[in-house]
N, CA, C and O atoms as a Maestro MAE file, in Angstrom:
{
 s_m_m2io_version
 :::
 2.0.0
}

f_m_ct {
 s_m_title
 :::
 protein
 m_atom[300] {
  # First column is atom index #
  i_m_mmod_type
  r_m_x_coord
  r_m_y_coord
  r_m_z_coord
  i_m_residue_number
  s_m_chain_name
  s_m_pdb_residue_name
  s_m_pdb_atom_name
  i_m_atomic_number
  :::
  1 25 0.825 -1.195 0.000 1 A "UNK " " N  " 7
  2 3 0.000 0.000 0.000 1 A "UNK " " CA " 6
  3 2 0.869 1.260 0.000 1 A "UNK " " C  " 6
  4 15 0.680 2.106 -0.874 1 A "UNK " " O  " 8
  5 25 1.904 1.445 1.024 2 A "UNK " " N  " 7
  6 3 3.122 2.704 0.864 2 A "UNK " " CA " 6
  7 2 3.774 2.998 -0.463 2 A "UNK " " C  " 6
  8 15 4.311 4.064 -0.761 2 A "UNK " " O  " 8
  9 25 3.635 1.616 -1.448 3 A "UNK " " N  " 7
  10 3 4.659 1.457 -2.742 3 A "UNK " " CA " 6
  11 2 3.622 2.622 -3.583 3 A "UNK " " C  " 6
  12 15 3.923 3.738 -4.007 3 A "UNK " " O  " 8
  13 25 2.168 1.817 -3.642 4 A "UNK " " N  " 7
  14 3 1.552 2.332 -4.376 4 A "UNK " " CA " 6
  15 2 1.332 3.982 -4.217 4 A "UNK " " C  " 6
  16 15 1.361 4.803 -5.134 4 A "UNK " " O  " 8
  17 25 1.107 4.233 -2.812 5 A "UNK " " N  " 7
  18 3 1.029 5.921 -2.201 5 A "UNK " " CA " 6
  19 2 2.387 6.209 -2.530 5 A "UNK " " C  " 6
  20 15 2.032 7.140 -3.253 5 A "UNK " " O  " 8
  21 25 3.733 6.232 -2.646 6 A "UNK " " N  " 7
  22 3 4.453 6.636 -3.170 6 A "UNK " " CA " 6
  23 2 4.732 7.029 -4.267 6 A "UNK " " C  " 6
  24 15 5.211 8.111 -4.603 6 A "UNK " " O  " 8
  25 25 4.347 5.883 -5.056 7 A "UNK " " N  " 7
  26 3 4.284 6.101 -6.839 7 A "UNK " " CA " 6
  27 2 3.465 7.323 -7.186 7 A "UNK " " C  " 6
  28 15 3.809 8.263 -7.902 7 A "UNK " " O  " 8
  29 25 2.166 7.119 -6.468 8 A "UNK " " N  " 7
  30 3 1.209 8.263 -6.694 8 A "UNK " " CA " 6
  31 2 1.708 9.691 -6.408 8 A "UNK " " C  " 6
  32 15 1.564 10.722 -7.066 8 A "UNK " " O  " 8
  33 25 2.197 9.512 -5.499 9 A "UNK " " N  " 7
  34 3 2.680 11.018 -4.731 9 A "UNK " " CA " 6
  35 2 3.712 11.553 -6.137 9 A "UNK " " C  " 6
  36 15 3.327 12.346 -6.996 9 A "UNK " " O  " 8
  37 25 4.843 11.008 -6.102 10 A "UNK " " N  " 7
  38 3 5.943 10.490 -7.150 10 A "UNK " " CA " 6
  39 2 5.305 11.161 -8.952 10 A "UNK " " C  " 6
  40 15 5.718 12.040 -9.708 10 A "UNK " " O  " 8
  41 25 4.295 10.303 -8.997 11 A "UNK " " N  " 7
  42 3 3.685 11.064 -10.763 11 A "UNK " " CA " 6
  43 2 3.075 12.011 -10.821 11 A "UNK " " C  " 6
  44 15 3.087 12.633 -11.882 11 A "UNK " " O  " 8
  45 25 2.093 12.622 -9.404 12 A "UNK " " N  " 7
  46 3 1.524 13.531 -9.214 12 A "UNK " " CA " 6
  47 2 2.713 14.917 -9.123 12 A "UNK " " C  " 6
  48 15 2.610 16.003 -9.693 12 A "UNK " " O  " 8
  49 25 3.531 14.566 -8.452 13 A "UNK " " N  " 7
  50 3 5.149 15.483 -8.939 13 A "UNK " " CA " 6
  51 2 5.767 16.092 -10.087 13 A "UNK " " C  " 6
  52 15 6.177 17.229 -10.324 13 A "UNK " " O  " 8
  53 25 5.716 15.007 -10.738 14 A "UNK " " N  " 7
  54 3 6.320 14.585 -12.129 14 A "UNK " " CA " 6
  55 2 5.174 15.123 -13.054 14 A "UNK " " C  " 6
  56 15 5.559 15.610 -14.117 14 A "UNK " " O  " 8
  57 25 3.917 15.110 -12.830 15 A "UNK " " N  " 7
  58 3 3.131 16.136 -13.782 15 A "UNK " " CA " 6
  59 2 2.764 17.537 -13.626 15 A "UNK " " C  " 6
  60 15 2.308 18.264 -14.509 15 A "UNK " " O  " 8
  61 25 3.115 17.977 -11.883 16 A "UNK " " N  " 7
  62 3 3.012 19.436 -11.463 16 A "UNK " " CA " 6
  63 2 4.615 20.050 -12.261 16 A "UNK " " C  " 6
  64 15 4.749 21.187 -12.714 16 A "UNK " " O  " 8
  65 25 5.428 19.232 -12.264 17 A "UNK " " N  " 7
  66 3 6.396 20.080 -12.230 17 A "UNK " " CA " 6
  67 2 6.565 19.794 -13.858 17 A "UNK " " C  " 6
  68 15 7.026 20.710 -14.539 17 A "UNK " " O  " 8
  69 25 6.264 18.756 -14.386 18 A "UNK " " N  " 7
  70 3 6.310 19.185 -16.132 18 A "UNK " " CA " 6
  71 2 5.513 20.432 -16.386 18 A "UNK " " C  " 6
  72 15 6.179 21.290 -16.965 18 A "UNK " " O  " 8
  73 25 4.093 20.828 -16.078 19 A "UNK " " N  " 7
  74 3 3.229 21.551 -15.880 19 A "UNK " " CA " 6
  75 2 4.029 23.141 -16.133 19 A "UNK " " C  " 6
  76 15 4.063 23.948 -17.062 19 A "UNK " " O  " 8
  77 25 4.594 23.064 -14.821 20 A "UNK " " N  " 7
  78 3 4.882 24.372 -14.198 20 A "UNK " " CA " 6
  79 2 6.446 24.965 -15.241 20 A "UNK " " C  " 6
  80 15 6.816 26.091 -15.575 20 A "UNK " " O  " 8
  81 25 7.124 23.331 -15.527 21 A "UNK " " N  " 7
  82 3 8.474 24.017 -17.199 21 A "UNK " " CA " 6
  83 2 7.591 24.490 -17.901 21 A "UNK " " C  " 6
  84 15 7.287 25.667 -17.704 21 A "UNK " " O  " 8
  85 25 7.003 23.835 -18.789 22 A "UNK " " N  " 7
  86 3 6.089 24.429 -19.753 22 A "UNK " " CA " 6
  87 2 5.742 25.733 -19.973 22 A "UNK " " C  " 6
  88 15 5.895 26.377 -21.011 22 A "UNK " " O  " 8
  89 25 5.123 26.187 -18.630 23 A "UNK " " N  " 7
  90 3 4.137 27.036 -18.902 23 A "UNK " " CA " 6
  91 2 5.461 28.600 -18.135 23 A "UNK " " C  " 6
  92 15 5.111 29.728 -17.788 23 A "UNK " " O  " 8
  93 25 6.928 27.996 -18.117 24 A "UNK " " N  " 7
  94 3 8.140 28.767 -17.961 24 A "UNK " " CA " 6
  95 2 8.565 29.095 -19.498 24 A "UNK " " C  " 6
  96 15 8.846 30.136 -20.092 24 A "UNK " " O  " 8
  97 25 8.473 27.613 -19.895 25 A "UNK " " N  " 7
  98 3 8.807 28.566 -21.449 25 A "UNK " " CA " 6
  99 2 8.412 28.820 -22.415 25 A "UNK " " C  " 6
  100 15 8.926 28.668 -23.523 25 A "UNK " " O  " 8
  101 25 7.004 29.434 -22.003 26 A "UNK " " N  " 7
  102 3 5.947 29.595 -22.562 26 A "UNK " " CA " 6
  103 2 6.610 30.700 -23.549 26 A "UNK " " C  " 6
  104 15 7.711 31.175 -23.269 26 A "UNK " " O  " 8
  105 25 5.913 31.086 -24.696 27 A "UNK " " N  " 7
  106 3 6.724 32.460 -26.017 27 A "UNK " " CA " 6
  107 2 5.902 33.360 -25.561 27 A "UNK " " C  " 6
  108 15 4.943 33.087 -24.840 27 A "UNK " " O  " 8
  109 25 6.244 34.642 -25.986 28 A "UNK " " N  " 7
  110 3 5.540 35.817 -25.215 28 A "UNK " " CA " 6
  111 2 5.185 36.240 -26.646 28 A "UNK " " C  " 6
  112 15 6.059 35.973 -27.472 28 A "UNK " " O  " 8
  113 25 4.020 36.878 -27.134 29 A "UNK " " N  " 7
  114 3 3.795 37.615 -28.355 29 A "UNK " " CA " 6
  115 2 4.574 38.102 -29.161 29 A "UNK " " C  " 6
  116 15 4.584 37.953 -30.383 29 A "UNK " " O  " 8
  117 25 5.299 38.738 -28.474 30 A "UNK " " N  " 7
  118 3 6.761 39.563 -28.903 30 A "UNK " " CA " 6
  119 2 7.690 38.335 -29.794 30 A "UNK " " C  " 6
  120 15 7.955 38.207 -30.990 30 A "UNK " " O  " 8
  121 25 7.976 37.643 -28.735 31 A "UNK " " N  " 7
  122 3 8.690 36.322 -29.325 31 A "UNK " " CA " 6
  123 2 8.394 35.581 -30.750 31 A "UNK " " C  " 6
  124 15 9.155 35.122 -31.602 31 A "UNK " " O  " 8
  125 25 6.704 35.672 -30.637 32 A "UNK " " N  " 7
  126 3 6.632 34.512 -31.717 32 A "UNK " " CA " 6
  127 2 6.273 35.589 -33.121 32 A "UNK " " C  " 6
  128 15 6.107 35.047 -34.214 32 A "UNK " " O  " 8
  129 25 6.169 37.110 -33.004 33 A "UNK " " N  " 7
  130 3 5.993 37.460 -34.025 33 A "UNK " " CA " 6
  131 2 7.103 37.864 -34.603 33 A "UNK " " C  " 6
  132 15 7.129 38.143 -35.802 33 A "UNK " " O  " 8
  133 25 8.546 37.974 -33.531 34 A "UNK " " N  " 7
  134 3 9.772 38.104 -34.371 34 A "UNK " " CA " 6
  135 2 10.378 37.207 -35.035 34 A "UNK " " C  " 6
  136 15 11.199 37.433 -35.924 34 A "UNK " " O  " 8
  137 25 9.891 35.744 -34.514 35 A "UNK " " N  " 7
  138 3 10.600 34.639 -35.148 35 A "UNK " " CA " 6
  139 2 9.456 34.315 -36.385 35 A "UNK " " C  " 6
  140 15 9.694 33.504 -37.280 35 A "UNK " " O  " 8
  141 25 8.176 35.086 -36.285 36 A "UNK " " N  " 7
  142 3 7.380 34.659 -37.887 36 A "UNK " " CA " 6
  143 2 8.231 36.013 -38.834 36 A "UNK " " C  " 6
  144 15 8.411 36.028 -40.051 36 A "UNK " " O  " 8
  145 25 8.652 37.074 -37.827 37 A "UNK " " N  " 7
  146 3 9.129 38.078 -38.978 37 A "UNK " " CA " 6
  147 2 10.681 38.363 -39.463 37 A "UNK " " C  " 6
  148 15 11.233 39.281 -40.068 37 A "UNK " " O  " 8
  149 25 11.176 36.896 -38.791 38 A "UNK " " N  " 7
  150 3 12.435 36.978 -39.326 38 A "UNK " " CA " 6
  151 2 11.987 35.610 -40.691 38 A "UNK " " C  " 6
  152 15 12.215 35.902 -41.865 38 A "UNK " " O  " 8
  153 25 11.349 34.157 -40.338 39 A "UNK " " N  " 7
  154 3 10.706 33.802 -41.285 39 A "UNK " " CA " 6
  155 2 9.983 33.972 -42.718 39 A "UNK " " C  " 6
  156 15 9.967 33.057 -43.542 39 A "UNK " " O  " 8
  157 25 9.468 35.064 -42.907 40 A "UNK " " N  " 7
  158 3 8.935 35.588 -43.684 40 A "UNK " " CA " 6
  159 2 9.665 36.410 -44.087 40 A "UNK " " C  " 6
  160 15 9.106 36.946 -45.044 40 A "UNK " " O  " 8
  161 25 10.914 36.973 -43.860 41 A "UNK " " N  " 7
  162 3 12.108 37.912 -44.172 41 A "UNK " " CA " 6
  163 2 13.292 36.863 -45.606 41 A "UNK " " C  " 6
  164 15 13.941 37.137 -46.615 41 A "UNK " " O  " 8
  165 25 12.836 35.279 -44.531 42 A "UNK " " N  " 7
  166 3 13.645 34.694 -45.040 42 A "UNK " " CA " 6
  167 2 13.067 34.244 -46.126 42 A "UNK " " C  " 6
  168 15 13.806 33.938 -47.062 42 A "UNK " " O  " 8
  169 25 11.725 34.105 -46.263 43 A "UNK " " N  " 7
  170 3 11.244 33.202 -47.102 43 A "UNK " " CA " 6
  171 2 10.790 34.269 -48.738 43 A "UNK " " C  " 6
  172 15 10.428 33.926 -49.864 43 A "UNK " " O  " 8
  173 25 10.991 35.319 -48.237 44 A "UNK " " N  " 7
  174 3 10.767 36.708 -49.411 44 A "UNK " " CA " 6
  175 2 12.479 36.492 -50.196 44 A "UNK " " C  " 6
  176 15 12.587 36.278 -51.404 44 A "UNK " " O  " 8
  177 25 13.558 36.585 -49.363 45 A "UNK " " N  " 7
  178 3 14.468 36.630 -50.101 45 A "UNK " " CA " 6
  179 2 14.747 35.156 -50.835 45 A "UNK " " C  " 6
  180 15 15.696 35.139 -51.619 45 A "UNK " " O  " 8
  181 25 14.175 34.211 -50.689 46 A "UNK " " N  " 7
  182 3 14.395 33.237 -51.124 46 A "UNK " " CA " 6
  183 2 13.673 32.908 -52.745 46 A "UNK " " C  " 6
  184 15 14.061 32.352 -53.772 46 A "UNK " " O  " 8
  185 25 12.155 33.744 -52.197 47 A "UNK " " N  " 7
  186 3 11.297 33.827 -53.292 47 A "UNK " " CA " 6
  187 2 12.249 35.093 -54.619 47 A "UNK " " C  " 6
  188 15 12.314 34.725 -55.792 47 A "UNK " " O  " 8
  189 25 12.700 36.081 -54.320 48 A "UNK " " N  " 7
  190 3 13.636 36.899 -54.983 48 A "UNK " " CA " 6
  191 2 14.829 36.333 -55.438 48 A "UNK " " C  " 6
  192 15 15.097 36.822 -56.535 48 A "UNK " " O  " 8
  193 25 15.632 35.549 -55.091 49 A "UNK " " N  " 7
  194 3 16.693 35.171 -55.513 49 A "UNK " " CA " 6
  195 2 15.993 33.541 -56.539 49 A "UNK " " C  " 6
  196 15 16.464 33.378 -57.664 49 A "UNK " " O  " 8
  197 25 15.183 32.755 -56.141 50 A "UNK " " N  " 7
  198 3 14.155 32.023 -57.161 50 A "UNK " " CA " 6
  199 2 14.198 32.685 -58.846 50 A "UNK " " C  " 6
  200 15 14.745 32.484 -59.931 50 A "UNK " " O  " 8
  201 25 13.130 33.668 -58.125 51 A "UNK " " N  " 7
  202 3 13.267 34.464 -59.435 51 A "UNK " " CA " 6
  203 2 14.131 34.913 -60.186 51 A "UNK " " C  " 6
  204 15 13.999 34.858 -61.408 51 A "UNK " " O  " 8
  205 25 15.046 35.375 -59.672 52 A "UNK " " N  " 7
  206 3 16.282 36.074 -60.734 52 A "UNK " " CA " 6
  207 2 16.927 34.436 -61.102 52 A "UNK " " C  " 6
  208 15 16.765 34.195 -62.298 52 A "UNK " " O  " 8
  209 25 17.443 33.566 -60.529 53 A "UNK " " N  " 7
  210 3 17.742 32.567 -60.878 53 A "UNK " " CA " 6
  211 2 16.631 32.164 -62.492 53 A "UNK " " C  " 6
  212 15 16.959 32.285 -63.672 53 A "UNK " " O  " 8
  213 25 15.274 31.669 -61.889 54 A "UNK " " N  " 7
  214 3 14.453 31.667 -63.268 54 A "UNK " " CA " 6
  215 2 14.523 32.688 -64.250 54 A "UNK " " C  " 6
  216 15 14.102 32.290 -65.337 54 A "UNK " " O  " 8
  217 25 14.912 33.879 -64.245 55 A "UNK " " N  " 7
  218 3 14.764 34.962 -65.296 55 A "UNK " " CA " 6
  219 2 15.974 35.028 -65.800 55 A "UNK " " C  " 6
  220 15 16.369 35.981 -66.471 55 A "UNK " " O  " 8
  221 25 16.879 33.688 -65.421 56 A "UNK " " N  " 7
  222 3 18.226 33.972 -66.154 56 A "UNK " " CA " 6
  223 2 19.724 35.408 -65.576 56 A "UNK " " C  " 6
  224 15 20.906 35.578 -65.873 56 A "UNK " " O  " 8
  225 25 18.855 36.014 -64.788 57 A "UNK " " N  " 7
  226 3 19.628 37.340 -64.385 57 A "UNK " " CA " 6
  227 2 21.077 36.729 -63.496 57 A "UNK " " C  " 6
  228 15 22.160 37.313 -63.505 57 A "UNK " " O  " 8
  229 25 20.835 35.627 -62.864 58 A "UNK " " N  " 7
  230 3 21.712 34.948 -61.870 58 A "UNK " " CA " 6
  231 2 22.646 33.384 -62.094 58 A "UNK " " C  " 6
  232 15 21.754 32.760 -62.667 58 A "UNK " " O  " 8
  233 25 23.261 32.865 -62.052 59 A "UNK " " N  " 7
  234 3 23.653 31.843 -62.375 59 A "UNK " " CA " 6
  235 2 23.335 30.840 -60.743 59 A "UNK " " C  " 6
  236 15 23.462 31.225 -59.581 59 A "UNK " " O  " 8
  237 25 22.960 29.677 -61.201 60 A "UNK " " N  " 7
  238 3 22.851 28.364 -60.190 60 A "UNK " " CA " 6
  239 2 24.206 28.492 -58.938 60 A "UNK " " C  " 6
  240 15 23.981 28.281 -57.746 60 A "UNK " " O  " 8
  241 25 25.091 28.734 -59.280 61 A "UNK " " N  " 7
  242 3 26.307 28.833 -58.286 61 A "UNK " " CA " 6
  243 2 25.728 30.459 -57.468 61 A "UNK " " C  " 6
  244 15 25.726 30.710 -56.263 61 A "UNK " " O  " 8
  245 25 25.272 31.366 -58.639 62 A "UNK " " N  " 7
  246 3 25.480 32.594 -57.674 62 A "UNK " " CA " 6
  247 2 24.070 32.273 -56.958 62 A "UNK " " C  " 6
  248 15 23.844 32.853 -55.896 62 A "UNK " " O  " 8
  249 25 23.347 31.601 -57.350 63 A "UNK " " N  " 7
  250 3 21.739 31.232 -56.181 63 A "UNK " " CA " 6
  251 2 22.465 30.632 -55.102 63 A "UNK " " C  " 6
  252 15 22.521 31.067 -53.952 63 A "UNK " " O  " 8
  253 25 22.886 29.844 -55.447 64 A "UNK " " N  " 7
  254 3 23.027 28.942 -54.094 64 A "UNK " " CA " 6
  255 2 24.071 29.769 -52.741 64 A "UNK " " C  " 6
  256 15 23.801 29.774 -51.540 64 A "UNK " " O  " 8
  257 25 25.421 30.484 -53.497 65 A "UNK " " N  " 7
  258 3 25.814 31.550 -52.435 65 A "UNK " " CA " 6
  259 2 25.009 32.672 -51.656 65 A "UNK " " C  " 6
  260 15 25.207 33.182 -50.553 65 A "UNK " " O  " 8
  261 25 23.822 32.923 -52.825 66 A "UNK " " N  " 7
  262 3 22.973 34.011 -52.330 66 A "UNK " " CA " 6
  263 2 21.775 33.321 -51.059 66 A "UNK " " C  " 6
  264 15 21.421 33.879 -50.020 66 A "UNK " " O  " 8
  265 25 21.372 32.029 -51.551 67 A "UNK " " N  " 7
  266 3 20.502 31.246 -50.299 67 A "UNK " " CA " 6
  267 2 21.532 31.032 -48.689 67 A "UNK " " C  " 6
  268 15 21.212 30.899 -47.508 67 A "UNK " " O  " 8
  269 25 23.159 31.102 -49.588 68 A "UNK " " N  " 7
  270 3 23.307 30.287 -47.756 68 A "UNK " " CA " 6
  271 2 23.860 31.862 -46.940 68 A "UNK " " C  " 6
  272 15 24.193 31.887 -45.755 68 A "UNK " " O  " 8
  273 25 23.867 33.313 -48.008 69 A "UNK " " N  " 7
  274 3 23.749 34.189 -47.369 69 A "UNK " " CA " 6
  275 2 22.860 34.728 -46.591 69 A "UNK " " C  " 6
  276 15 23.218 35.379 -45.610 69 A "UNK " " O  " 8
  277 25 21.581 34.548 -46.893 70 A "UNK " " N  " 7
  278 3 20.337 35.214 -46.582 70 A "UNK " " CA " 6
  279 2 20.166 34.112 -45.233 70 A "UNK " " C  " 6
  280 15 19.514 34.345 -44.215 70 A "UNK " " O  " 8
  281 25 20.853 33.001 -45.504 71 A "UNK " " N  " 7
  282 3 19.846 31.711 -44.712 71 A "UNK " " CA " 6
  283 2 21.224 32.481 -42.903 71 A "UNK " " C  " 6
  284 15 20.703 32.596 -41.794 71 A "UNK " " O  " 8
  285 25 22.333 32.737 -43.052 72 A "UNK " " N  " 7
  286 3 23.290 33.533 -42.506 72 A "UNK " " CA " 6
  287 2 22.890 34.673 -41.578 72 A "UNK " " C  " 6
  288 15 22.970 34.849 -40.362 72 A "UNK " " O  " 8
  289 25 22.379 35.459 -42.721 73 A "UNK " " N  " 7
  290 3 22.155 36.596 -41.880 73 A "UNK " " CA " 6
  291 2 20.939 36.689 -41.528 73 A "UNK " " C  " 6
  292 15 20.700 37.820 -41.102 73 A "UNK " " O  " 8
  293 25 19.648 35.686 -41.510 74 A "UNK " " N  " 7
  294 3 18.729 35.136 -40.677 74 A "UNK " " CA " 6
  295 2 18.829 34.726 -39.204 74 A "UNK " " C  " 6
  296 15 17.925 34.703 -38.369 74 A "UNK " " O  " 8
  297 25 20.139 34.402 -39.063 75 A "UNK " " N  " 7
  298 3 20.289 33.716 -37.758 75 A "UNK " " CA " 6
  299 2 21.075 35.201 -36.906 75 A "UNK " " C  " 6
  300 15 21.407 35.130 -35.722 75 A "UNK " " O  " 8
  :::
 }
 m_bond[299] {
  # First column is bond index #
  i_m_from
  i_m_to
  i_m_order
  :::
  1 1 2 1
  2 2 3 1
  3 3 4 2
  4 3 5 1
  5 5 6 1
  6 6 7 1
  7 7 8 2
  8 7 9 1
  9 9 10 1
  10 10 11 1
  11 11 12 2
  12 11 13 1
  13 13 14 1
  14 14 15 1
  15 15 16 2
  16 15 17 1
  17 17 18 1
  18 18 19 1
  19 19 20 2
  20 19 21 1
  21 21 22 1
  22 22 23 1
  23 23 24 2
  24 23 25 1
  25 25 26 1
  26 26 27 1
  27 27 28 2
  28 27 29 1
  29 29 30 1
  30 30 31 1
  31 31 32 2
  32 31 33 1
  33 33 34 1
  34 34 35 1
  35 35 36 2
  36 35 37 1
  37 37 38 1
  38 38 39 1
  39 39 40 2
  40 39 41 1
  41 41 42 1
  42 42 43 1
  43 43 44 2
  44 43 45 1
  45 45 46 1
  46 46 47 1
  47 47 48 2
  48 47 49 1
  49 49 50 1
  50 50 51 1
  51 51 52 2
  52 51 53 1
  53 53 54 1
  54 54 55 1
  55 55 56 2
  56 55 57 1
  57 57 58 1
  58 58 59 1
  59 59 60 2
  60 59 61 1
  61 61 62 1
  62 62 63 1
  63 63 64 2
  64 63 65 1
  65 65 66 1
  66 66 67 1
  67 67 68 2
  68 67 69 1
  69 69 70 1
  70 70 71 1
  71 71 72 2
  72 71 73 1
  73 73 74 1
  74 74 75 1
  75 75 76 2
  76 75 77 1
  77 77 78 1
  78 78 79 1
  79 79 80 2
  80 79 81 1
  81 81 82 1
  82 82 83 1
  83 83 84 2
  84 83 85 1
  85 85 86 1
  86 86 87 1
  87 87 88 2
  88 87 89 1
  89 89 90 1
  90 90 91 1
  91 91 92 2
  92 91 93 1
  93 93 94 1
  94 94 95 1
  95 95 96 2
  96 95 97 1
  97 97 98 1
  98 98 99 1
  99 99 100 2
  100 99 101 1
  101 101 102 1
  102 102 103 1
  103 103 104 2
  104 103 105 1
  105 105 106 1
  106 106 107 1
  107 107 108 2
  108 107 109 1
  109 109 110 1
  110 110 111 1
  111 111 112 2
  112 111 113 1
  113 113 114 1
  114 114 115 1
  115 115 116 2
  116 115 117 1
  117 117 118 1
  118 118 119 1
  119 119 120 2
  120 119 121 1
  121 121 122 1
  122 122 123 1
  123 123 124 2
  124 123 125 1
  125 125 126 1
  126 126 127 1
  127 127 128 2
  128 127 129 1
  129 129 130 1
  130 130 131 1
  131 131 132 2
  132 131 133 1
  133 133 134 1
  134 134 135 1
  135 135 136 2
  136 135 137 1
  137 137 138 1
  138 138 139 1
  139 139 140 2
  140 139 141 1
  141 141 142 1
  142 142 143 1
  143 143 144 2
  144 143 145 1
  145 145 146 1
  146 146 147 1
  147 147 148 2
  148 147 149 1
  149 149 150 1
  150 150 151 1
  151 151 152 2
  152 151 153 1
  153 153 154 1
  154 154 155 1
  155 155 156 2
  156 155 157 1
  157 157 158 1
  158 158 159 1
  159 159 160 2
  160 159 161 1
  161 161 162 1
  162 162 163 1
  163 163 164 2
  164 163 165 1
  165 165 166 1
  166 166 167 1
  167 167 168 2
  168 167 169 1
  169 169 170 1
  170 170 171 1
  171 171 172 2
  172 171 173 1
  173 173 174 1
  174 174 175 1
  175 175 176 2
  176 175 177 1
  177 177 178 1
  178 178 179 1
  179 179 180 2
  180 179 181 1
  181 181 182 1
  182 182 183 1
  183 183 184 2
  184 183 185 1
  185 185 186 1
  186 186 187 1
  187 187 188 2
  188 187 189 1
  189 189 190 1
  190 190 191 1
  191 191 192 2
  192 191 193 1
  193 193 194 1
  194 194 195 1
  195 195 196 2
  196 195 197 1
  197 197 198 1
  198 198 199 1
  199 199 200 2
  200 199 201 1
  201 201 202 1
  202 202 203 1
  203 203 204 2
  204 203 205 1
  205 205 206 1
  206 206 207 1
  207 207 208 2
  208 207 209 1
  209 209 210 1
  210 210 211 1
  211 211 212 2
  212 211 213 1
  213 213 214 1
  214 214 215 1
  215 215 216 2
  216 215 217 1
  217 217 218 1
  218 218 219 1
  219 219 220 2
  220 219 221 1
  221 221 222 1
  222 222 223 1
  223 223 224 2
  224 223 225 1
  225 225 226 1
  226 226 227 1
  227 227 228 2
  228 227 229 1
  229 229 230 1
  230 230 231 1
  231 231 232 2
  232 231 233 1
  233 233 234 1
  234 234 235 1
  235 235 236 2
  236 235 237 1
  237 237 238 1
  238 238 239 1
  239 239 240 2
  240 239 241 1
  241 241 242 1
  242 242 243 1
  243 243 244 2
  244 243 245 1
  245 245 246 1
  246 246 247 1
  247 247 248 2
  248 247 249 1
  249 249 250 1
  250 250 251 1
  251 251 252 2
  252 251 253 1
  253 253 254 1
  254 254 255 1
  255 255 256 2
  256 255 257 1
  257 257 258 1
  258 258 259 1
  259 259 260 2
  260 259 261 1
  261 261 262 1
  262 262 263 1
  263 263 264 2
  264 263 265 1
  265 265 266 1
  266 266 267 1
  267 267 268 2
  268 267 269 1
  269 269 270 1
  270 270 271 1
  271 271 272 2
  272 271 273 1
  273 273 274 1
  274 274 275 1
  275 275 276 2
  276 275 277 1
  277 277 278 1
  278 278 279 1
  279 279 280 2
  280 279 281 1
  281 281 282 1
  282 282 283 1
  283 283 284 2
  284 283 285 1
  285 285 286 1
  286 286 287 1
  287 287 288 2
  288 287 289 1
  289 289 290 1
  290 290 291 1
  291 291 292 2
  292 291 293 1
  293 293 294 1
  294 294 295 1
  295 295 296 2
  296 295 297 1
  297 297 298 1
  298 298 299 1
  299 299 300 2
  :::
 }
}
């Protein structure tokens, strides 16, 4: 009977305190609209350098330096 009241005590722990991380690293508004507006920063220059690649203006070597720049100065 102590094994079992232990265990209980024990998971009832183990789900307050997963609970209580969680809701520590919770994103704050601020947070999640800078990481959609660095996203969407990234995903515009990607769509731009696409294009000039398709319109011939760019060569395949200079796309791919230009993606792992943008993907760079994203972070």
């Amino acid at each position: 009977m102590k094994t079992i009241l232990k265990a209980l005590i024990a998971g009832s722990a183990a789900v307050l305190a997963a609970t209580l991380a969680t809701r520590a690293l919770a994103v704050t508004p601020w947070q999640y609209e800078q990481a959609r507006r660095a996203h969407m920063q990234r995903f515009r220059a990607d769509q731009r350098i696409d294009h000039l690649l398709r319109s011939g203006r760019i060569t395949a070597w200079q796309a791919r330096r230009m993606h792992r720049q943008a993907r760079h100065n994203a972070l």
